[in-house]
C-alpha positions in Angstrom: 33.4 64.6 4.4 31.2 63.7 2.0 31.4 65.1 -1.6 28.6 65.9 -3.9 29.2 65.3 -7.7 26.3 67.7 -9.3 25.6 70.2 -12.0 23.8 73.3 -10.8 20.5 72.2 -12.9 20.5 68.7 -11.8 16.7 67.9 -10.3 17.9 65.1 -8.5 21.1 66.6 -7.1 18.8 69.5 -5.9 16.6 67.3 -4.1 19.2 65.7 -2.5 21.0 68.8 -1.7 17.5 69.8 -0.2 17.3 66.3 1.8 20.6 66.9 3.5 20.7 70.6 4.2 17.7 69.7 6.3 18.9 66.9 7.7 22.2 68.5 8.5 24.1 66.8 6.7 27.9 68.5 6.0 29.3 68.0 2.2 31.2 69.8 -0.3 29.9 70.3 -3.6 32.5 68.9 -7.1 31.3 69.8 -10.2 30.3 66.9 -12.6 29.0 67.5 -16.3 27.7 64.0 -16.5 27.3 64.6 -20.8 31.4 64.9 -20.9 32.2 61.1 -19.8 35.0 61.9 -17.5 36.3 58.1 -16.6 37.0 59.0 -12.8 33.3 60.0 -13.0 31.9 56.8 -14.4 34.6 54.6 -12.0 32.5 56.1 -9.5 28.8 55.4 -10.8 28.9 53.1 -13.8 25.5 54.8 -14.9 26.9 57.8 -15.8 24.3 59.9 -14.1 24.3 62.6 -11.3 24.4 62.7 -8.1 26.9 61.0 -6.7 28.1 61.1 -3.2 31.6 60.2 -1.9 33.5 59.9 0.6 37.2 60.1 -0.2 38.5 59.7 3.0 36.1 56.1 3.7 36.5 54.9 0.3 32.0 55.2 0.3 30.8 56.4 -2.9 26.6 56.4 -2.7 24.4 56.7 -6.4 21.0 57.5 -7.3 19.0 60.6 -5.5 16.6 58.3 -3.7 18.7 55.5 -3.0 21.2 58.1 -1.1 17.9 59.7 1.1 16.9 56.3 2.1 20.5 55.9 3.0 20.5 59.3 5.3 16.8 58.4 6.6 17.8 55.0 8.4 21.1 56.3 9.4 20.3 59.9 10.5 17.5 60.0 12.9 16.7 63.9 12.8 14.5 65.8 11.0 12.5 62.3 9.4 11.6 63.1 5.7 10.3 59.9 5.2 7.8 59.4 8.6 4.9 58.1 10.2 2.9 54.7 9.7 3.5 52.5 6.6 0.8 53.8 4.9 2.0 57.6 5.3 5.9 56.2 4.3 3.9 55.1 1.5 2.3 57.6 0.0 5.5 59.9 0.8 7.6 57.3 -1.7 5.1 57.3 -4.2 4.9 60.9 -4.6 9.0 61.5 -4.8 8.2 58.4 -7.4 5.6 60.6 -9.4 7.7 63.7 -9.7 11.3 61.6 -10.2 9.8 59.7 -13.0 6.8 61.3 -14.4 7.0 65.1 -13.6 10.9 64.7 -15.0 9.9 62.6 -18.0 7.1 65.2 -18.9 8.8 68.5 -17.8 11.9 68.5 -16.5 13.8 66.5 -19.0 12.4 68.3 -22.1 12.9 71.8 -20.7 16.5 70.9 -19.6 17.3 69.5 -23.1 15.9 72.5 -25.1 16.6 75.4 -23.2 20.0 74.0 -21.6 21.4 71.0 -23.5 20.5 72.7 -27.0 22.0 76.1 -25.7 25.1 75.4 -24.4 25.9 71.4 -25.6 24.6 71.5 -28.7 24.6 74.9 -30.0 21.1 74.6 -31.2 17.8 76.4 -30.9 15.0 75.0 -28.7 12.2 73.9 -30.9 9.3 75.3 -29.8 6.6 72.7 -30.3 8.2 70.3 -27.8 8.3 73.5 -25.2 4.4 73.8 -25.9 3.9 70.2 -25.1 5.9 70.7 -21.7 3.8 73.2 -20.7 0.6 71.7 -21.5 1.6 68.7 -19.8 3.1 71.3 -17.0 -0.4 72.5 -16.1 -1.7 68.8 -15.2 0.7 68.1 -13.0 0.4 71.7 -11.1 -3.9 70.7 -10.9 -2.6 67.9 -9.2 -0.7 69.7 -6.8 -2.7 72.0 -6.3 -5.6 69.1 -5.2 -2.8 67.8 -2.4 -2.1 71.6 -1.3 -6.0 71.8 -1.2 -6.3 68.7 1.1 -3.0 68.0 3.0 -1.1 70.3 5.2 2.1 69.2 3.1 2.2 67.6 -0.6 2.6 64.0 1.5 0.3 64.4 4.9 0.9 66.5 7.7 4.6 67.4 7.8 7.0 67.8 5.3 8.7 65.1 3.6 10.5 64.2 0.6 8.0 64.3 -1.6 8.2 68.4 -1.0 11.7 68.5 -1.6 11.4 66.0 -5.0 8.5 68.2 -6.2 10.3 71.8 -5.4 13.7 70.1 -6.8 12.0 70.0 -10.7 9.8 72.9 -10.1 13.5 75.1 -9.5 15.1 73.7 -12.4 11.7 74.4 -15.1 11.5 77.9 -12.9 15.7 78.9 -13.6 15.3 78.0 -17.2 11.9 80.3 -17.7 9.3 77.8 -18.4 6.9 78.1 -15.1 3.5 79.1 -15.5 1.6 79.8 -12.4 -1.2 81.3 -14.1 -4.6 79.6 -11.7 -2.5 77.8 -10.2 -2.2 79.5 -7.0 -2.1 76.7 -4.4 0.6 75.4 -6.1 2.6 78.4 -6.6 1.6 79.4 -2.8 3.2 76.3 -1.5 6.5 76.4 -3.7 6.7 80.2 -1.9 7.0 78.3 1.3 9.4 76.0 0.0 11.5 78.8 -1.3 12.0 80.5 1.6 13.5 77.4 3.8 16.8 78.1 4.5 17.4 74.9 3.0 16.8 76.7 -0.2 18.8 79.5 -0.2 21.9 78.0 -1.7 20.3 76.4 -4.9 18.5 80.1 -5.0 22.0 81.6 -5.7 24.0 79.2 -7.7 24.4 79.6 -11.1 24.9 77.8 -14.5 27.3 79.0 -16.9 26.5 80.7 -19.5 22.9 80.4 -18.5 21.3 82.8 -16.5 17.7 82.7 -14.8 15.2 84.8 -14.9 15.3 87.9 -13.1 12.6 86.9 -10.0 14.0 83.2 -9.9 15.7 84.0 -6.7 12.5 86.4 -5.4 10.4 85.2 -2.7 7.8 86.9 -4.1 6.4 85.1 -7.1 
């Protein structure tokens, strides 16, 4: 069986959780705090970085979050994520590019290292201007998806992808740490709903960082 290597507040690892729980796609979860070094850790992925998928038993060790969904899209043939013509595989990629890289880079990243990294790493406050600027720069990306929710059945074109799943992976992580504003933002905040209640969701819903507990609705379905 494949194993996971993953903190809880891992984007990527959520995603790819996501991917495979709707994909069907059995694994066991191993805890991995990427910041400690272990050596069995970086003898599996020489990047140091999270997630990391491995198969004792086969001697297969996958890296990267999108490098392992591409893997499970040409080898599992249910439930596509990435589907249709070229232009709509496309468009699906470049989205799951946007929030990977851009949405992390802008968001994720610095709301992770001030209100997780700082808290329980570094023993450190957050600084609060660099919280500001992540939720300034928060609010442009939610216009945006609230334009694709305005004109697309789902963030990609007509059925869900990958590009859901990337986008709802960061928007969990910023929404467990406390730093999601909906306010008129209500196609976006309607959509994650829907995302939310997949079964697919329920698991990263109810798992929990230590020493760092969510906000009280995080696990609601009501935002």
């Amino acid at each position: 069986m494949w194993h996971l290597h993953q903190f809880p507040l891992c984007p990527f690892s959520r995603k790819l959780r996501l991917h495979m729980a709707e994909k069907a796609v059995a694994y066991e979860l191993v805890r991995e705090n990427p910041w400690e070094g272990r050596d069995g850790f970086w003898q599996l992925n020489p990047a140091g970085k999270t997630p990391v998928l491995h198969d004792p038993e086969r001697g297969a060790t996958l890296c990267d979050s999108r490098v392992i969904a591409e893997y499970f899209e040409e080898t599992i043939e249910r439930n596509a994520l990435i589907s249709g013509g070229a232009a709509q595989r496309a468009e699906t990629r470049r989205l799951v590019a946007l929030f990977d890289e851009n949405f992390y880079r802008d968001v994720t990243e610095p709301v992770m290292h001030e209100k997780m990294m700082k808290r329980l790493i570094l023993r450190q406050p957050p600084d609060g201007r660099v919280l500001r600027s992540a939720g300034k720069l928060l609010h442009g990306h939610l216009d945006y998806i609230d334009w694709l929710v305005d004109t697309r059945q789902w963030l990609a074109g007509p059925t869900l992808s990958l590009a859901d799943l990337a986008c709802a992976a960061h928007i969990s992580v910023v929404d467990y740490l406390g730093a999601m504003d909906w306010s008129d933002h209500e196609q976006a905040k309607g959509w994650y709903m829907v995302m939310k209640s997949r079964p697919s969701f329920r698991p990263l819903l109810s798992e929990k960082m230590d020493g760092l507990p969510p906000p009280r609705e995080y696990a609601s379905l009501d935002l």
